[in-house]
C-alpha positions as CSV (number, residue, x, y, z in Angstrom):
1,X,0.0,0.0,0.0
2,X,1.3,3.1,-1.2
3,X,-0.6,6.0,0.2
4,X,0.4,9.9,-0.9
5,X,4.7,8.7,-1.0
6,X,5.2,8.4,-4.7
7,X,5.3,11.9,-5.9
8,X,8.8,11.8,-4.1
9,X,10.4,9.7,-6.6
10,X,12.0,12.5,-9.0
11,X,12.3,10.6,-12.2
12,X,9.5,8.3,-14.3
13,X,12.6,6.4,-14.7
14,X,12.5,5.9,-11.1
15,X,9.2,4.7,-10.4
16,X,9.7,2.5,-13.7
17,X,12.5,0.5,-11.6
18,X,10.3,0.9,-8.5
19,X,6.9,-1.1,-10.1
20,X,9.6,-3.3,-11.2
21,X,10.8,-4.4,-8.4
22,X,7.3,-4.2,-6.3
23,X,6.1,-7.0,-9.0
24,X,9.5,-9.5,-8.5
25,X,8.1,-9.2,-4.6
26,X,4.5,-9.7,-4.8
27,X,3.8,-13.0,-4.1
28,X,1.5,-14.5,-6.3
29,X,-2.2,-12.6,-6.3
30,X,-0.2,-10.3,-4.6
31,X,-1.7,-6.3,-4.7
32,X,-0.3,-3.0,-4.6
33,X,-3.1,-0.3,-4.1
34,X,-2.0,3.5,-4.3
35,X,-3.3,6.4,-3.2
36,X,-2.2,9.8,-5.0
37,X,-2.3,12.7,-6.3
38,X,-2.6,12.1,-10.5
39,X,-3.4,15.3,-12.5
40,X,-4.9,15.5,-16.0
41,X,-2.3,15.8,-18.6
42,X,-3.7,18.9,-20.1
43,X,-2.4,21.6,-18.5
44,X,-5.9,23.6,-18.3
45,X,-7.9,20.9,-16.7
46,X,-4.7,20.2,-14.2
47,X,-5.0,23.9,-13.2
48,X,-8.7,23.4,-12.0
49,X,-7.7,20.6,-10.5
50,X,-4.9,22.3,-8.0
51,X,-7.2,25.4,-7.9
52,X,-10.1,22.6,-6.3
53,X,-7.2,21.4,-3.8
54,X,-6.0,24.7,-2.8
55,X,-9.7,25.5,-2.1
56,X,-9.9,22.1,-0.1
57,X,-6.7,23.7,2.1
58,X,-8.7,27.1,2.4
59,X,-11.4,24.7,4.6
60,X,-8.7,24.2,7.5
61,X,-5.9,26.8,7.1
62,X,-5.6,30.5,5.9
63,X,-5.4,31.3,2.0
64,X,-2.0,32.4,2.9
65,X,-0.9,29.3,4.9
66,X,-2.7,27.3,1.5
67,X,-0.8,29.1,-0.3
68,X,2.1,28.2,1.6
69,X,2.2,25.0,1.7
70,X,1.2,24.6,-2.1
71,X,4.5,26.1,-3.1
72,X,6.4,24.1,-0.8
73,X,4.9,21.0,-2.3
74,X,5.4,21.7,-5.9
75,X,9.3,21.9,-4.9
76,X,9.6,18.4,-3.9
77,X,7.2,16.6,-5.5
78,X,6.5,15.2,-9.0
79,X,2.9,14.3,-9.9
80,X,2.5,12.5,-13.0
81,X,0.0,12.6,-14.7
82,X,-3.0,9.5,-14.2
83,X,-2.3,8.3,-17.8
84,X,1.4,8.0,-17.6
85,X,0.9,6.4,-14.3
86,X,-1.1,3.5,-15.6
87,X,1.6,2.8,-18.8
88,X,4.5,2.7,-16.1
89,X,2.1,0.2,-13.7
90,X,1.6,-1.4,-17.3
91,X,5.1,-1.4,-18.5
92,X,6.1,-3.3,-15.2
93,X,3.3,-6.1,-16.1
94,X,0.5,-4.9,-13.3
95,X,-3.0,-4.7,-14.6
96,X,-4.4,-1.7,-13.0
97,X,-7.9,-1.0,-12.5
98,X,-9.0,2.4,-11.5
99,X,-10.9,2.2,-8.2
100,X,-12.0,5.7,-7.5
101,X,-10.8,9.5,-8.2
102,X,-11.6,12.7,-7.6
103,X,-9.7,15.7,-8.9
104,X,-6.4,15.1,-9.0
105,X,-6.6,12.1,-6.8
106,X,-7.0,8.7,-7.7
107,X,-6.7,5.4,-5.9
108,X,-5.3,2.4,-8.1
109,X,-5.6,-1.4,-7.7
110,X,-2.6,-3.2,-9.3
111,X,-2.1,-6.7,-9.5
């Protein structure tokens, strides 16, 4: 279970040799179920997408402190977009379903 940790591996590389790996582990009917963030890959409908979570923030901290912590965020961590996601669960021979999303946020079932 991967839950909001991915978006710190830098490189799709990375998380290429990552899935990679995770499928040598699993033992047979094994699972990996992730939970992240997954923008659309058109930069317009991405947009709306942070602009809904920065408005989620607004519900428990300041637009300042939203603001904040927004920036902070976008200079460590590497969302990929939910398309690319599923070719490099793919490309490391998962078959991926797409359990729920909402946003930018998606939880995945690979197996």
């Amino acid at each position: 279970m991967s839950s909001f940790a991915l978006h710190h591996i830098r490189t799709r590389a990375g998380k290429r040799t990552l899935y990679r790996t995770i499928r040598r582990a699993l033992r047979p009917r094994g699972r990996l179920v992730i939970v992240e963030c997954h923008p659309a890959a058109r930069r317009a409908l991405a947009r709306g997408q942070f602009e809904a979570w920065n408005a989620h923030l607004r519900r428990a901290y300041s637009a300042r402190q939203a603001r904040s912590l927004m920036n902070a965020w976008a200079k460590e961590d590497v969302y990929v977009p939910l398309d690319a996601e599923l070719a490099l669960l793919r490309g490391a021979r998962f078959n991926v379903e797409l359990l729920w999303r909402k946003g930018a946020f998606a939880v995945l079932l690979a197996s």
